[in-house]
N, C-alpha and C positions, 0 to 999 in steps of 0.2 A: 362489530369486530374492532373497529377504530378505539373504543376507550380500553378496552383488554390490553392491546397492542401496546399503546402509551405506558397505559400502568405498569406491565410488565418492563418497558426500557425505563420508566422515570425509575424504578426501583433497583434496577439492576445497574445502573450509570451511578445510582447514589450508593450505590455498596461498591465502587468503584472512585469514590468521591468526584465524582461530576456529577454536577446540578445542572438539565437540559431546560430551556426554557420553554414556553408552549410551541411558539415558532417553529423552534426546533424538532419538538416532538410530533407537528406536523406535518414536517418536511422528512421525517423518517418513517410514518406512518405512509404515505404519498406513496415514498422507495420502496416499500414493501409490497402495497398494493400492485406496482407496477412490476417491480421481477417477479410476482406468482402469475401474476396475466401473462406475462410473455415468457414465462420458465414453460406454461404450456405448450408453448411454440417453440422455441429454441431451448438447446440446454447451457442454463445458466447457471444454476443450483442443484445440488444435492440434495438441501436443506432447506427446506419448506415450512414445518411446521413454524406457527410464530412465535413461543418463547427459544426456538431453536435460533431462528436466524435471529433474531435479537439479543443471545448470547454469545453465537459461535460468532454472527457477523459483524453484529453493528457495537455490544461490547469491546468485543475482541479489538475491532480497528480500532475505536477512539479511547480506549486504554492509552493510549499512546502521548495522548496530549500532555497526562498527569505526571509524563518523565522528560517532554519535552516542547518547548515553548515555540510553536509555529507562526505565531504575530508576524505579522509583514513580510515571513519569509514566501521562496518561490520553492516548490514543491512538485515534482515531476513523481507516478504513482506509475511504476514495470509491471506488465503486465498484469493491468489491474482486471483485467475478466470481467466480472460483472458488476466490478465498479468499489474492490475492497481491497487495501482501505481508504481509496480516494473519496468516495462520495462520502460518507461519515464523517471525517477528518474535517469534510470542506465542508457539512452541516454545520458542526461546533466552532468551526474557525472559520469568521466570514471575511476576518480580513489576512488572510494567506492566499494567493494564488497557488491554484494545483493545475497542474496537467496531464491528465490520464492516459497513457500509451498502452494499446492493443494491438495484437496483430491481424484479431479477426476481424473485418467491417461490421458484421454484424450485430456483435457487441458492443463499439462504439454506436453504431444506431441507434442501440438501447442506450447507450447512456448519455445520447444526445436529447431522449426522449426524458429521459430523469432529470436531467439538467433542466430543459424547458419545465416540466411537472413541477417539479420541487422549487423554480425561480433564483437558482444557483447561478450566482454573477460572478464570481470567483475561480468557477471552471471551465476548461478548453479542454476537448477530448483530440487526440491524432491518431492515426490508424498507420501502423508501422511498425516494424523489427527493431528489437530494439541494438542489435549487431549493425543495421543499419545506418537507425537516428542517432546514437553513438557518435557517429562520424560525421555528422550535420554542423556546421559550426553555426545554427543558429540554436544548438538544442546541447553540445558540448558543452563540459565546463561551464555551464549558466544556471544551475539551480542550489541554491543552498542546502537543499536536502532531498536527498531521494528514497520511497519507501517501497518496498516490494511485501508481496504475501505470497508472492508464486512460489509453487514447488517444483522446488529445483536444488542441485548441488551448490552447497555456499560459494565455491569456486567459480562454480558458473556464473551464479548470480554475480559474484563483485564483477567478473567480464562484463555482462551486460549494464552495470549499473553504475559503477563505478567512473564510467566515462561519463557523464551526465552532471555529476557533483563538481560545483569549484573547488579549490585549492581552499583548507579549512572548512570543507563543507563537510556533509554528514550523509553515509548512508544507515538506512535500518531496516535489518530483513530481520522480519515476523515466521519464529522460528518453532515447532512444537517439539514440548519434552526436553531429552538432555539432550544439546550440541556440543561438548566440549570435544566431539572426535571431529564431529565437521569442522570447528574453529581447525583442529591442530591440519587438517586435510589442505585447511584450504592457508596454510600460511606460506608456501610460495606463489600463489595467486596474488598476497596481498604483497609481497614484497616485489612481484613486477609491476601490480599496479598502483605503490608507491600510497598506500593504503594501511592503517592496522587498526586492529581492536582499540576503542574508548573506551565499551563498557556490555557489561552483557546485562542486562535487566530481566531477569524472572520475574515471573505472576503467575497466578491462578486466576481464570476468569470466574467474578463473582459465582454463587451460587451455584459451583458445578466442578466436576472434579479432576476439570481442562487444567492443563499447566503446557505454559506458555515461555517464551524468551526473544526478548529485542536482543538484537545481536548487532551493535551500535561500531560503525568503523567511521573513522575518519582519512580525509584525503590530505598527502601529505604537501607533495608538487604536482606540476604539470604532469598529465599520462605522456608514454611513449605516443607516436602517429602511431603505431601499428596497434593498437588496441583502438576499441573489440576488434579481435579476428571478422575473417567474412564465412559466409558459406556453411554454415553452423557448427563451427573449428570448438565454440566456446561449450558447447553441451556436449559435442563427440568427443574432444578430449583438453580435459580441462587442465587448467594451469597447474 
């Protein structure tokens, strides 16, 4: 299975121009063996077969590096599930710190188990809300970039995520298809949280006929204290 799986990502990364290195494509091969093992047991995927998760998941996430330069930065990954796109991101970028926030523990369990598997020195998983950790002043305002893939309304998300980013930092929600209604939905979200659009980056994921959009905001000042709401105020009714 193992040289199928490589071949498949080292082709589909270089039609994407990234070049993984073997390391690399060992430590994605590892992540894969390990979410089909425990995808039997818990649900963590949809997408099983392996030129699938290696397009929709592990393309899909580090597409990302080729629009934006993660060196040294600190990287906090909302509601990363079963670990996308923080564990990818943090395979190709070894020298960025990420931190994977989930709300389920047992997802972080998996991905404390991938972290150990794969030898990932660069990631720290927390098990938390993120309406919560929002409000933590050791996790506010402390990350130069925050990336999300959850689905959710754009509104919501900058609630949740938005808090998390310093002042000149960057979020980017992983968005499918056309968002330009979401963008206009959620423009008094971004104007309470003192937030707006940098840029919106469309793609296609190689070899397939996914189309894709980084939906890129930047933070502008300090948030209000009152953001995030509590109590699930950010998803029942959004900004």
């Amino acid at each position: 299975m193992g040289e199928k799986l490589k071949e498949i990502l080292k082709g589909g990364a270089l039609a994407a121009d990234i070049d993984l290195t073997d390391s690399q494509l060992d430590k994605f091969e590892k992540f894969y063996e390990h979410l089909i093992e425990k995808n039997k047991v818990m649900n963590l995927t949809a997408i099983t077969d392996e030129r699938d998760v290696v397009y929709k998941h592990f393309i899909d996430s580090i597409a990302l590096i080729k629009k934006i330069n993660f060196d040294g930065k600190k990287v906090i990954d909302v509601g990363t599930g079963a670990g996308f796109p923080g564990i990818p991101l943090a395979i190709v970028t070894d020298n960025a710190e990420f931190v994977l926030m989930d709300s389920l523990n047992k997802r972080i369990k998996f991905l404390n188990e991938v972290i150990e598997i794969c030898d990932l020195k660069n990631v720290t998983t927390i098990h938390a809300r993120a309406e919560e950790l929002g409000r933590d002043t050791e996790y506010r305002e402390k990350f130069d970039y925050c990336v999300s893939r959850a689905v959710a309304n754009m509104s919501t998300l900058l609630e949740y995520c938005i808090p998390f980013v310093r002042v000149g930092g960057v979020f980017v929600s992983y968005k499918s298809g056309d968002v330009t209604e979401e963008i206009e939905l959620s423009k008094n979200a971004q104007k309470q949280l003192f937030c707006r659009i940098k840029d919106v980056i469309g793609f296609s994921i190689p070899n397939t006929d996914i189309s894709r959009s980084f939906v890129v905001f930047e933070k502008k000042k300090e948030l209000n204290k009152k953001y995030p709401r509590q109590g699930g105020k950010p998803k029942k009714s959004p900004l």
